[in-house]
C-alpha positions as CSV (number, residue, x, y, z in Angstrom):
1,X,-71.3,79.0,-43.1
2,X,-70.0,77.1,-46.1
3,X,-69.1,73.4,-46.4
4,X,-65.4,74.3,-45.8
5,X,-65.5,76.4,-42.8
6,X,-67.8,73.3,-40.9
7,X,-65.3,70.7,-42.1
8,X,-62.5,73.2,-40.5
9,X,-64.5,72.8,-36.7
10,X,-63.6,69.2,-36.9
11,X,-60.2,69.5,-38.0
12,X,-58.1,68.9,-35.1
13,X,-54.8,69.3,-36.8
14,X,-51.8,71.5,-34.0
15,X,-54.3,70.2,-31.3
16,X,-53.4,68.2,-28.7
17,X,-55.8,66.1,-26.9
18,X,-54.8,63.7,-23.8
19,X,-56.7,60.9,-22.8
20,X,-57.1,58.7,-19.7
21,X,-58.2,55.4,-19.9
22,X,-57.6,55.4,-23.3
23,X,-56.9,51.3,-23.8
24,X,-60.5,50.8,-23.4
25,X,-62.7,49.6,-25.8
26,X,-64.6,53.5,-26.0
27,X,-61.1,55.5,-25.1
28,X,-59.1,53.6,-27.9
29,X,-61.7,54.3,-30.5
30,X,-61.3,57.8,-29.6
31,X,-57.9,58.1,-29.8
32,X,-57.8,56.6,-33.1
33,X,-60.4,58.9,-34.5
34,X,-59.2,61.8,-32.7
35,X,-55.6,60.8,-35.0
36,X,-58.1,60.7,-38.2
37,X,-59.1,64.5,-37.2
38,X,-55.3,65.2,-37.0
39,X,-55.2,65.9,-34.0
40,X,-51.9,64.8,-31.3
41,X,-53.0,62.5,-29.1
42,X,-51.3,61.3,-25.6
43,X,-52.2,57.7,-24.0
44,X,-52.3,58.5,-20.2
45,X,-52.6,54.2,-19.4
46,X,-51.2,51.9,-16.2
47,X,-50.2,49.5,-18.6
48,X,-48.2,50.3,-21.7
49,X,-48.7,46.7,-24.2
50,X,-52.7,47.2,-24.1
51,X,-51.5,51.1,-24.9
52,X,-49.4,50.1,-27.5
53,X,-52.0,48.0,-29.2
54,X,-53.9,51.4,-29.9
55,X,-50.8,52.8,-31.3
56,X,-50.8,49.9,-33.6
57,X,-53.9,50.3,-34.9
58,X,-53.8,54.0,-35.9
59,X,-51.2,52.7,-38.5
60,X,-49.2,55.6,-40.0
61,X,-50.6,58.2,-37.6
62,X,-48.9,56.9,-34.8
63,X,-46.2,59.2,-35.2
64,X,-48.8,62.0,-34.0
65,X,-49.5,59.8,-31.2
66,X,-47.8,58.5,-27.9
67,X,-48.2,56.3,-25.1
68,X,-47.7,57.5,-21.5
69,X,-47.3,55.0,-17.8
70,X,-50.0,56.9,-15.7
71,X,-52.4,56.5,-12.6
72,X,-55.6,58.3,-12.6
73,X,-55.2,58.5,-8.7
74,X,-51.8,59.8,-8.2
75,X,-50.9,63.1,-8.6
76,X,-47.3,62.7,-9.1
77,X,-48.0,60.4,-11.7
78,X,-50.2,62.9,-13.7
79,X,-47.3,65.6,-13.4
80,X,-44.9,63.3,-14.7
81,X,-47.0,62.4,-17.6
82,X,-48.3,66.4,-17.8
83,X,-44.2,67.3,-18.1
84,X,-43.5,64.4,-20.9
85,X,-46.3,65.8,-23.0
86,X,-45.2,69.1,-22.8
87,X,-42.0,68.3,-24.1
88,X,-43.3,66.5,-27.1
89,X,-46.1,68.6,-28.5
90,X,-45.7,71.6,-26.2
91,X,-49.1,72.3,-25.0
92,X,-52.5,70.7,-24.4
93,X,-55.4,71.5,-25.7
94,X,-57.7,69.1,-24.3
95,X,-58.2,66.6,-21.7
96,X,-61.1,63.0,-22.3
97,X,-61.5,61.5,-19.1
98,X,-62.5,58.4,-20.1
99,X,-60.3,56.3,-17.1
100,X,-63.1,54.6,-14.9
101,X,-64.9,51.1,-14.0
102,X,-66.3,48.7,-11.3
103,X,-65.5,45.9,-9.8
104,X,-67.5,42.7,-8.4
105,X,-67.2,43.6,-4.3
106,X,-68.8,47.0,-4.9
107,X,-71.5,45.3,-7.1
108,X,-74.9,44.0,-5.0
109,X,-75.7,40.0,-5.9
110,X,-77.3,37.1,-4.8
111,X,-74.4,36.1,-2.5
112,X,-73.7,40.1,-1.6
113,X,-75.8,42.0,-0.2
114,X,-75.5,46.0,0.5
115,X,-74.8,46.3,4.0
116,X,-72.1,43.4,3.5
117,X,-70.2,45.9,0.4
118,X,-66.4,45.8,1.9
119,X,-66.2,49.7,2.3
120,X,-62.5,49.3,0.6
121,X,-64.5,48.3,-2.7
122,X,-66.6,51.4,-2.6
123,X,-63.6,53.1,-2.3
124,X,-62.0,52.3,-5.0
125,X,-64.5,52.5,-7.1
126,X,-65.2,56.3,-6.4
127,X,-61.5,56.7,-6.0
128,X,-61.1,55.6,-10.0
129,X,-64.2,57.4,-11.2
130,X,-64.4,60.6,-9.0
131,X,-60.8,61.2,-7.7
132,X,-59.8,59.7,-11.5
133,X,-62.0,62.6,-13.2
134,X,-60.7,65.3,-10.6
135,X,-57.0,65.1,-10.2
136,X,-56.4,64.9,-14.1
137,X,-58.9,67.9,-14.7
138,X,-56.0,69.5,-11.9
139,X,-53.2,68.7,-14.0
140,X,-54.2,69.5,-17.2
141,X,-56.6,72.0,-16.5
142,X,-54.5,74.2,-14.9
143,X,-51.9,74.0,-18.1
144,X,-55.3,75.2,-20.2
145,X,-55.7,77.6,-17.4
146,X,-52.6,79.2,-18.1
147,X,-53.2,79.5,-22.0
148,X,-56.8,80.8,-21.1
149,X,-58.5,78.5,-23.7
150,X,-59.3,74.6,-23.6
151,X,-62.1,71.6,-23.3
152,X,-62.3,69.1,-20.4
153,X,-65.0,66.1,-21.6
154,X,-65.6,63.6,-18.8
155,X,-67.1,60.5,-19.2
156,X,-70.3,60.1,-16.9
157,X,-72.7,57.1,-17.2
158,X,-76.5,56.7,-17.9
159,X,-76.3,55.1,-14.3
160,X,-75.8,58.7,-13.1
161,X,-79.1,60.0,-14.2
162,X,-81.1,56.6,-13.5
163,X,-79.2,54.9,-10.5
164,X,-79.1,51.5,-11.7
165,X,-79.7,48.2,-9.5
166,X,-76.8,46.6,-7.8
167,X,-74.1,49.1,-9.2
168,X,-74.4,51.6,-6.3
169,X,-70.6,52.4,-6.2
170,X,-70.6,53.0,-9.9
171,X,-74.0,54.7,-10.3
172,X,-73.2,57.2,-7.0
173,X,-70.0,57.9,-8.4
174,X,-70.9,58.7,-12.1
175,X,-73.5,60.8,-10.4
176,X,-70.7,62.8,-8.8
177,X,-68.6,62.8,-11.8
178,X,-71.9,64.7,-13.5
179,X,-72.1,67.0,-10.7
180,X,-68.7,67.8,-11.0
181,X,-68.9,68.5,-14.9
182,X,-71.0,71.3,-14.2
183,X,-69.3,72.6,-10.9
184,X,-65.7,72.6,-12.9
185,X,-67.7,74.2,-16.0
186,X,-68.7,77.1,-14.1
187,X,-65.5,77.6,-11.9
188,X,-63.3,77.9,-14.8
189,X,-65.6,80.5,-17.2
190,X,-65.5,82.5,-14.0
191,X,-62.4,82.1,-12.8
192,X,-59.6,81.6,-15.2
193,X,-61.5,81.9,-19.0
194,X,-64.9,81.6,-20.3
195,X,-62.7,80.0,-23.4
196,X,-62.2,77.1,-20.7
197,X,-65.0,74.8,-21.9
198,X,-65.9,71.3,-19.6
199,X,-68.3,69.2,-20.7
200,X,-69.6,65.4,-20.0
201,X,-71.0,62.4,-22.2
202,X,-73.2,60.1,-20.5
203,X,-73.1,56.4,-22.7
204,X,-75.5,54.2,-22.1
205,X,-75.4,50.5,-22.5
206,X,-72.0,49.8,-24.1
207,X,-70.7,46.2,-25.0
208,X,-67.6,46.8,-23.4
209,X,-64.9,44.7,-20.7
210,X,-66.6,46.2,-18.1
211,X,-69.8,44.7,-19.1
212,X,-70.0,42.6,-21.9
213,X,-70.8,39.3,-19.8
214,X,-73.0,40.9,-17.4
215,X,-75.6,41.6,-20.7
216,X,-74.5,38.6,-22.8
217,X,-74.2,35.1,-21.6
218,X,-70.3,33.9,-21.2
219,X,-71.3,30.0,-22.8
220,X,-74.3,30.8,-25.1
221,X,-73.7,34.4,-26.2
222,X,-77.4,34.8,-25.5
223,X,-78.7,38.2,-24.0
224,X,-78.8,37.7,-20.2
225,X,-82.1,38.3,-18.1
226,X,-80.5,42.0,-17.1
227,X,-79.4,42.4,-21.3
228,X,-83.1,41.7,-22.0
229,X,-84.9,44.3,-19.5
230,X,-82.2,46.9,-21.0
231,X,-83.0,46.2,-24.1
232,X,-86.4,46.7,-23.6
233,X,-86.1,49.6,-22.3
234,X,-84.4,51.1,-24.8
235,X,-86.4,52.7,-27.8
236,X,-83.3,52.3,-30.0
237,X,-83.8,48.5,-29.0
238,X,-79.8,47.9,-29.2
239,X,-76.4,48.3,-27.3
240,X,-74.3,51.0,-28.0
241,X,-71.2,50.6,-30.6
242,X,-68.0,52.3,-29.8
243,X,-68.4,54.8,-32.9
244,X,-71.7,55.7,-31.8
245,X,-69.9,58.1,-29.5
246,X,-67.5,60.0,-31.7
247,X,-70.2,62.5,-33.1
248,X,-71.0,63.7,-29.3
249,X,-67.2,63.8,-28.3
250,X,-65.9,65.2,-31.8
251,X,-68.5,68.2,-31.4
252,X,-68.2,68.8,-27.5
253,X,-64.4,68.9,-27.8
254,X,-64.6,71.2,-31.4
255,X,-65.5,74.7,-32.1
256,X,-68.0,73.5,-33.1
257,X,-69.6,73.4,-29.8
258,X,-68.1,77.0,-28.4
259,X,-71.0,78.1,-26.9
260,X,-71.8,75.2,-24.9
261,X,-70.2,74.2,-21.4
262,X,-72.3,72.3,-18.1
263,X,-73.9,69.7,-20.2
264,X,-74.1,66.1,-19.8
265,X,-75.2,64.6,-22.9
266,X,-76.6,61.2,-23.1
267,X,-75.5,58.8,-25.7
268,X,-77.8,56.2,-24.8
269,X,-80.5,55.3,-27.6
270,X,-83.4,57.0,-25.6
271,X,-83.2,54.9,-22.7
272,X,-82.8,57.9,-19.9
273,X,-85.9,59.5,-22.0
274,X,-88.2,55.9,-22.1
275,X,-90.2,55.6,-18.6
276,X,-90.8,51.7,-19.7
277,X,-94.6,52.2,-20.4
């Protein structure tokens, strides 16, 4: 294979990729560089000014780009945003689900403790990450289905392969979203198109929102006790930057990659491989 024909796997130009929870701080960095590729790229967000603020920053190639109101966990929402998609670029090639998150009351701490978690909280919390993976993978997969060719990428967690402490929601649910990846993976081959492709990513530790004061301290900007034992127990010995995951997601969503379906790939600078000794 010559230098042209790899360059052509990672060309994205005609494709049409949708993304949920793509106003975070990993989703917008790969909408911007799935634009770059050439591909068409469709926003699926809640709220349209943090969605608009990734529309600004691909600059020209906006116009190959656009922003849709959407919830993760409601179906009529999705088929709403599936039918505005469809009538601006036609068809979809494939789907990131990168919607998902945590919240304090699901979270274990010093004032709450695990058989105090309100049961709402966990709820929520596998409602965004689980039901948030599933019911777009319905959507969209099914408009794949009906081509016979596509990817699914979901994004798990490094929490899903080493349960992390206090996070149980988050670190169950990722778990499920893995589990999933590989159930989905093998129902589609067999059941609609072995061209149907569904794959996860599992990042590690990420300076996102999400996280970014629970590994940094808010007044110092000094790593926090918890930043330190992650750092040390990662051989990399450094948190993730968003562009660290756009050669994982690039291939896994590319033809690159055609022969691969089922896997969850860590992106996590060795820290699921590193036993701490």
């Amino acid at each position: 294979m010559d230098s042209l024909e790899l360059n052509a796997l990672y060309d994205f130009t005609g494709k049409t990729v949708v993304i949920t929870g793509g106003t975070g701080i990993l989703g917008g960095e790969i909408a911007c560089a799935l634009v770059g590729c050439g591909a068409n790229v469709a926003i699926l967000a809640r709220h349209m000014d943090p969605a608009q603020r990734i529309l600004d920053l691909m600059g020209p190639r906006a116009s190959q780009a656009m922003a849709i109101s959407a919830n993760v966990v409601d179906p009529s929402s999705l088929h709403k945003a599936a039918e505005a998609v469809h009538e601006k670029f036609g068809k979809v090639d494939c789907l990131l689900n990168a919607a998902g998150g945590n919240k304090p009351q699901a979270t274990t701490s010093a004032d709450l403790g695990f058989f105090d978690l309100p049961p709402d909280a966990l709820r929520w919390v596998f409602d965004l990450n689980l039901m948030g993976t599933i019911l777009p993978s319905q959507v969209f997969g099914k408009m794949m289905a009906e081509i016979g060719e596509g990817v699914i990428l979901n994004i798990s967690s490094v929490s899903a392969i080493r349960p992390l402490t206090r996070v149980v929601a988050y670190s169950a649910a990722k778990a499920a979203v893995s589990s999933f990846t590989q159930w989905l993976a093998v129902h589609v081959a067999q059941q609609y198109s072995p061209r149907i492709r569904v794959n996860a990513v599992a990042p590690g530790f990420f300076l996102t929102k999400q996280n970014y004061f629970l590994l940094t301290d808010e007044k110092t900007g000094e790593m926090t006790p918890r930043g330190k034992a992650i750092i040390s127990h990662t051989p990399m010995a450094r948190f993730g930057q968003p562009e660290d995951l756009l050669g994982a997601v690039l291939w896994l969503l590319s033809p690159a990659s055609s022969f691969v379906t089922g896997i969850v790939l860590p992106v996590d600078g060795g820290f699921s491989a590193f036993a701490g000794v």
